[in-house]
N, C-alpha and C positions, 0 to 999 in steps of 0.2 A: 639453634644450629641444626639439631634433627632434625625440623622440619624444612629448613632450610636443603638439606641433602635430599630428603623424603620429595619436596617437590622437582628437585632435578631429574633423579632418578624415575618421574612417572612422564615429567617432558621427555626424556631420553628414551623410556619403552613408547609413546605415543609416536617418536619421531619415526623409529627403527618398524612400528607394526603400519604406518602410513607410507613408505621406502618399498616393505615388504608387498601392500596391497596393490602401490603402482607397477611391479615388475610381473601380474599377471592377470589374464581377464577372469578369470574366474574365480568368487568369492566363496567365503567358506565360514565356520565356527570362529575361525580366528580376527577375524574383521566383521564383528556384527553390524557396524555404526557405518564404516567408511569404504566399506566395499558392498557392490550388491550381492544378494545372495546369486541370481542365477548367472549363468554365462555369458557374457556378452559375445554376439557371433557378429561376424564382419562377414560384408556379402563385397563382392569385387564382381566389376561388370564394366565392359568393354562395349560402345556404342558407338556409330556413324555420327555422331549430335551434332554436324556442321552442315549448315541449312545453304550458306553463303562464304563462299572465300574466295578471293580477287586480290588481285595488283594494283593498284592506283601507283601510278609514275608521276613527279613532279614533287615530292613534299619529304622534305618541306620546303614550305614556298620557296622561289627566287628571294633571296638576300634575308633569309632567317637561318641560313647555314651558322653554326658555331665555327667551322672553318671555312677559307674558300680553299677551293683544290686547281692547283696547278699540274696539269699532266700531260704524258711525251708518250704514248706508246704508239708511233706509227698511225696505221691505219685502222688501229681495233678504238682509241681513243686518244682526242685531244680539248682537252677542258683550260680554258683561260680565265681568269679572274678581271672584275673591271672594277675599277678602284673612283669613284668621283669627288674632286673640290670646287664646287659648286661658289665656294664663298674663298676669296684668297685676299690677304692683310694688304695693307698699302702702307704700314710704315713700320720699323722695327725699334728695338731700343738700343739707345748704348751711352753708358756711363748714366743709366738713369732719364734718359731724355730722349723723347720720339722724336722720330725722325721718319721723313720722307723714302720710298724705294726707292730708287734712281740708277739702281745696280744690284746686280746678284753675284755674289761671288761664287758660289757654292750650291745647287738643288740636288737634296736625294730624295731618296725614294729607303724610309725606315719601314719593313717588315718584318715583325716578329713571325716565328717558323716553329712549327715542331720538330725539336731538335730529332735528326734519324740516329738510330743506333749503331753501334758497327754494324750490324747484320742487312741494315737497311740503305746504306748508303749508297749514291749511282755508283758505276764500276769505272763512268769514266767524266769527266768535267760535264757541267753543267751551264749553259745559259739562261740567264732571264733579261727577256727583252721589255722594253716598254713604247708602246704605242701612244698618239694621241690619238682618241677613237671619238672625240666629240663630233656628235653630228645631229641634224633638226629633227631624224626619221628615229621613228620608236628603237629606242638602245637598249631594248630589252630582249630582243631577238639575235640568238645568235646566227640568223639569215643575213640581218643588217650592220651586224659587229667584224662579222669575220672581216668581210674585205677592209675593213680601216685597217688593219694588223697587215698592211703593206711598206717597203723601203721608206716612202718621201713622209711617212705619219712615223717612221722610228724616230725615236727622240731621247735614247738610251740602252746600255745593256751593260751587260758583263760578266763575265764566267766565273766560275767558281768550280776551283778543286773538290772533292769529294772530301777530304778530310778537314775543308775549312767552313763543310755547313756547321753553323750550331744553333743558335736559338734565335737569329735576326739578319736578315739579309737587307745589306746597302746597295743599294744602284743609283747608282748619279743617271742624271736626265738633263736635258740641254736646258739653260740656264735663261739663254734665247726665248724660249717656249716661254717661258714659268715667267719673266721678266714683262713678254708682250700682255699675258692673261692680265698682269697684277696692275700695267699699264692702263689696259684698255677696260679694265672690269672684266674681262668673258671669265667662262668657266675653265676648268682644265678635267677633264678625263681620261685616265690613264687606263690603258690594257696592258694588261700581264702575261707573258706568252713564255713557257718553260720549251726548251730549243736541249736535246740531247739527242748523240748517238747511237745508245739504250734506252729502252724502254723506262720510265722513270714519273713520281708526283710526289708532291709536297704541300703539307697544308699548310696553308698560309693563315693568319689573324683576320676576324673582322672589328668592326665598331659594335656589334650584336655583343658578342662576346667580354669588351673591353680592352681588346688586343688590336685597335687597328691598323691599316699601313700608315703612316704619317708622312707629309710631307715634310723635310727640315730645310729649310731657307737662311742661308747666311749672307747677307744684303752686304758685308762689308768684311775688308782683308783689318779692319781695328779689329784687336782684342778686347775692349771692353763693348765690341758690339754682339749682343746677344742674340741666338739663331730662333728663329720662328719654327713652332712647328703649327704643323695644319693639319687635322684629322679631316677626315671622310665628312662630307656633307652633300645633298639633295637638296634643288629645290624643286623638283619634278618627281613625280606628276602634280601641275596645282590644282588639280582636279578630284585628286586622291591623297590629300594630305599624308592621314596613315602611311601611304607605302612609303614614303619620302624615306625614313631614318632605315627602312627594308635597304633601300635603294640604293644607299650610299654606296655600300661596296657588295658584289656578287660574285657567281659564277655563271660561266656559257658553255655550254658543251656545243662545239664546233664538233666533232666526231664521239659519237661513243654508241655502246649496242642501245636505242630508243626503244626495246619493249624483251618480255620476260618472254621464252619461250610459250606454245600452245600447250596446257597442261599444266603448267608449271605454277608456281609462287614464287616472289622472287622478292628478299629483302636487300634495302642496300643499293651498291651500283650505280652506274650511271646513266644518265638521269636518276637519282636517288627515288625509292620507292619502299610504300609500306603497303604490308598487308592486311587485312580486314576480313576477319571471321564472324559470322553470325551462329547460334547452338541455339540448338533447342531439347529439352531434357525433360526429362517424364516428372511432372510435380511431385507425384507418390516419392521420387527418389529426391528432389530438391528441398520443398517445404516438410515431409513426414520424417525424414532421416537424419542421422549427425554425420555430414560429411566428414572423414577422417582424410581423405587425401584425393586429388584431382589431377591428372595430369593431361596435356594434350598431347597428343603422340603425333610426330609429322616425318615423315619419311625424305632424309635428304638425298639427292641427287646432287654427282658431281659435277661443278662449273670450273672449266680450266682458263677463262677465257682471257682472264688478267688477274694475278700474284694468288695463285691457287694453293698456294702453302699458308699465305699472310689470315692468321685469325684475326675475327670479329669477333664483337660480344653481338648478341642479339637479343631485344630484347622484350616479353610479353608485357606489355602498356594498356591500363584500362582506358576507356574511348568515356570521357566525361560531356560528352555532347549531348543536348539536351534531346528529349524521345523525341519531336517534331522532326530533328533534321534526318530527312530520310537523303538526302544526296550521301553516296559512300565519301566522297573525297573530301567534302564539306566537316564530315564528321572524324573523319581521320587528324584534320588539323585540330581537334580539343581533346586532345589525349591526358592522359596522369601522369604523376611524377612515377619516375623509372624506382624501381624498386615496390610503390605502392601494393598494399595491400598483400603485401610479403611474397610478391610477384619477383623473382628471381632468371638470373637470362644463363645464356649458354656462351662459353668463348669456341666458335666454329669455323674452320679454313674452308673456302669455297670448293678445294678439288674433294672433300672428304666425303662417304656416304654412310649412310643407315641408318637407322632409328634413333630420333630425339626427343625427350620426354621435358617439355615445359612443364614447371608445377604450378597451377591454377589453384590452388584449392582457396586460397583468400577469396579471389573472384567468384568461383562458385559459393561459397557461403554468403557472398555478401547478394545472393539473389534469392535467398528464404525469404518465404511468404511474401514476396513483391512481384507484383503482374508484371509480365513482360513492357507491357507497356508503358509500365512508369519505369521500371530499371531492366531495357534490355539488353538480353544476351552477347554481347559484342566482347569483342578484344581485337587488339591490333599487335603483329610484330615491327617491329624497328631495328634498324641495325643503330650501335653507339657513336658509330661513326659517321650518320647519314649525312652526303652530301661533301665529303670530305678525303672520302677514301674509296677505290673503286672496286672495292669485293663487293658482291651481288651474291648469297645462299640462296638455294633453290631449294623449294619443297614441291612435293608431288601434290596435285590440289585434290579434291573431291572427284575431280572428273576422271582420276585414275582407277585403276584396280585395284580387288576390294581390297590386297594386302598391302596396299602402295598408301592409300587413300588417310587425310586425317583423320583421328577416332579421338575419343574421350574416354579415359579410362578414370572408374570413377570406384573409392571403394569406401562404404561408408556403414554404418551400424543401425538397425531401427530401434526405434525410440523404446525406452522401456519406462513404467511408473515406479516410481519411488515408494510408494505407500504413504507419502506422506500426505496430509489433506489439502 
C-alpha cells in the first residue's frame, strides 16, 4: 500500500511540475529534464509575402452549386435556376400493376428550400414562375435562356405568402406540357423565375447536393394509383459526358454585378467568385524556425450593393492542384476540404470594414523544407455560400496602399539544440 501511495504522490508532483513548465518560456532549476534551460524568444514579423492575388468569376462551375439561387432585386440582380428532365416515365403503377400514361391528373413542381427565418423572410408575397425554356441552341447561356422565360412558354406559377415559406415549395405546371413530353418522348426543361415587389432570393436544392426539384406526376384521380416522381436528368452534352449530372439543374444570372471592382478582391457574389493568393517567404523563416502562428491580414472594404447586413462565413481553402497547373482558374477548382489543416474562416457582412486576421499557420508549416515547386505557396478564399447567396466581401488587393494592402503576419521561435546527441 505505501508504495502503492508513494508512486501516486511522485505522478502527482511530475504532473503539477509539467503544468508548471508549460505556463512559461523560460526554464529554470526547477525543470532540469522538461524545460530548456535558456529562454525561448518569439520574433513577430509583419511582411508584403503576397506575390499574386486575383478574382477569378465563375466557380464554381455551372451546376456544381450546392444550392441554386433564385433572386428578385430589380435591376442590381436577377438570377433564375433551370431545372432539366431529360428522361420522363411513360407508365405508372396502381394497385401493384403498370400501366400506360394516357392522362395526368396532377404535375408539380417538388422544391425543397432553405427554410428563411423570421428575420429573413420577403415583406411581401412572393411568386415563382415556371417556364418551358427547352430549346436546340446552347442552354447554357443566360444570352439564350432569358428570352424563353416569356408569356406563351409559362406553363406555371404561384404565390406564396411570406409566412407560408418553409422547407419545400409546390408549383403545379400545366399538365398539357408534361402529358405531350411523356407522349411524344421529348424532354422537358423547366426555368425558375422568382417575380416579387421587394427585393428578395432563395436557395433552392440541387441533384449535386441530394436535394433536388423533383417532378411529381399523378397519372390518375384512383387512389391506389401511385405518383411518379422524376428527378433532374441530362442527356447533354453527348460530347462531354462528365458535364451531364453538372447539367441537370443550374443557375443563370440574367442580371447581376459581372466583375469585382479595380483594386479589389472579391469573394462570393454574383457571378460567384474565388480568390487566389500566391506568398512567398524568406526560407530562413519557413524551413529554420518553429512557426508558432500565421495570420493573413486583408483589409475589408465595405460593399452595400445587396443584403449588406446579411453574414457569410468565408473561408481560407488549401488549393490541392497539382504544381503543373499553372492556369489560376484551373487550379482554383481543386481545392481542400473546408476547415483543413486547422484552417478556420470568418463569419463577415458585406457593408462592414477593417482588418481581418485569417489564421494560416497549419498551411504555413505544412511548407517546411519543401521547394516551392513541389508544394507551392497558394491559398484560395471562398465564401460558404458560393453560388447561392449574393453577398460579395471585398478586400483591398496588393495593388493598394501599403496600409490597405495584404500582409502576412508571422511570429515564430528559432530553433534551439537540445543537447541531446
Amino acid at each position: 500500500m505505501h508504495k502503492k501511495v508513494l508512486g501516486l504522490v511522485t505522478a502527482l508532483v511530475a504532473t503539477v511540475t509539467i503544468a508548471a513548465c508549460s505556463e512559461q518560456l523560460e526554464g529554470g532549476a526547477a525543470c532540469p529534464l522538461l524545460c530548456p534551460q535558456q529562454a525561448v524568444t518569439l520574433l513577430d514579423t509583419t511582411i508584403d509575402a503576397v506575390v499574386i492575388d486575383t478574382t477569378v468569376l465563375g466557380l464554381p462551375p455551372i451546376g456544381s452549386e450546392t444550392f441554386m439561387m433564385l433572386a428578385s432585386h430589380g435591376d442590381t440582380l436577377d438570377a433564375r435556376a433551370i431545372v432539366r428532365y431529360d428522361t420522363l416515365p411513360t407508365t405508372y403503377s396502381k394497385s401493384g400493376i403498370d400501366s400506360t400514361i394516357v392522362n395526368i391528373d396532377t404535375a408539380l413542381l417538388v422544391a425543397p428550400i432553405v427554410k428563411p427565418d423570421t428575420l429573413h423572410r420577403p415583406k411581401a408575397p412572393i411568386t415563382i414562375e415556371a417556364y418551358n425554356v427547352d430549346t436546340t441552341d446552347v442552354d447554357t447561356v443566360a444570352a439564350v435562356l432569358a428570352p424563353l422565360f416569356r408569356p406563351n412558354r409559362l406553363i406555371g406559377s404561384k404565390t406564396f405568402a411570406p409566412e407560408s415559406l418553409t422547407d419545400t415549395l409546390r408549383i403545379p405546371i400545366s399538365t398539357d406540357t408534361v402529358l405531350d413530353r411523356v407522349r411524344t418522348g421529348k424532354r422537358l426543361r423547366v426555368g425558375l423565375r422568382l417575380v416579387s415587389s421587394v427585393g428578395y432570393n432563395i436557395q433552392i436544392g440541387t441533384g449535386q447536393a441530394g436535394a433536388p426539384v423533383q417532378l411529381r406526376i399523378k397519372a390518375s384521380l384512383d387512389t391506389a394509383a401511385t405518383p411518379v416522381l422524376v428527378s433532374p436528368f441530362s442527356t447533354t452534352p453527348t460530347d462531354a459526358s462528365f458535364l451531364q449530372g453538372p447539367l441537370a439543374d443550374y443557375t443563370i444570372v440574367v442580371r447581376g454585378a459581372l466583375g469585382t471592382p479595380a483594386g479589389l478582391l472579391g469573394v462570393g457574389g454574383v457571378p460567384s467568385r474565388r480568390v487566389y493568393f500566391k506568398f512567398t517567404v524568406p526560407s530562413r523563416i519557413v524551413d529554420s524556425t518553429s512557426i508558432v502562428r500565421a495570420s493573413l491580414l486583408l483589409t475589408q472594404t465595405p460593399n452595400r450593393r445587396l443584403n449588406a447586413k446579411d453574414s457569410v462565413f468565408i473561408f481560407p481553402v488549401p488549393i490541392v492542384a497539382a504544381p503543373l497547373v499553372s492556369d489560376i482558374k484551373t487550379a482554383l477548382q481543386f481545392l481542400g476540404g473546408r476547415g483543413q489543416l486547422g484552417l478556420d474562416s470568418l463569419k463577415l457582412p458585406p457593408g462592414d470594414s477593417g482588418v481581418r486576421s485569417f489564421e494560416i499557420v497549419g498551411l504555413v508549416r505544412s511548407w517546411r523544407m519543401t521547394d516551392s515547386t513541389v508544394s507551392p505557396r497558394t491559398l484560395a478564399l471562398a465564401s460558404g455560400s458560393e453560388g447561392s447567396v449574393p453577398q460579395e466581401i471585398n478586400f483591398f488587393s496588393s495593388r493598394a496602399g501599403n496600409t490597405l494592402r495584404p500582409r502576412l503576419r508571422l511570429t515564430y521561435a528559432p530553433q534551439t539544440s537540445t543537447g541531446l546527441p
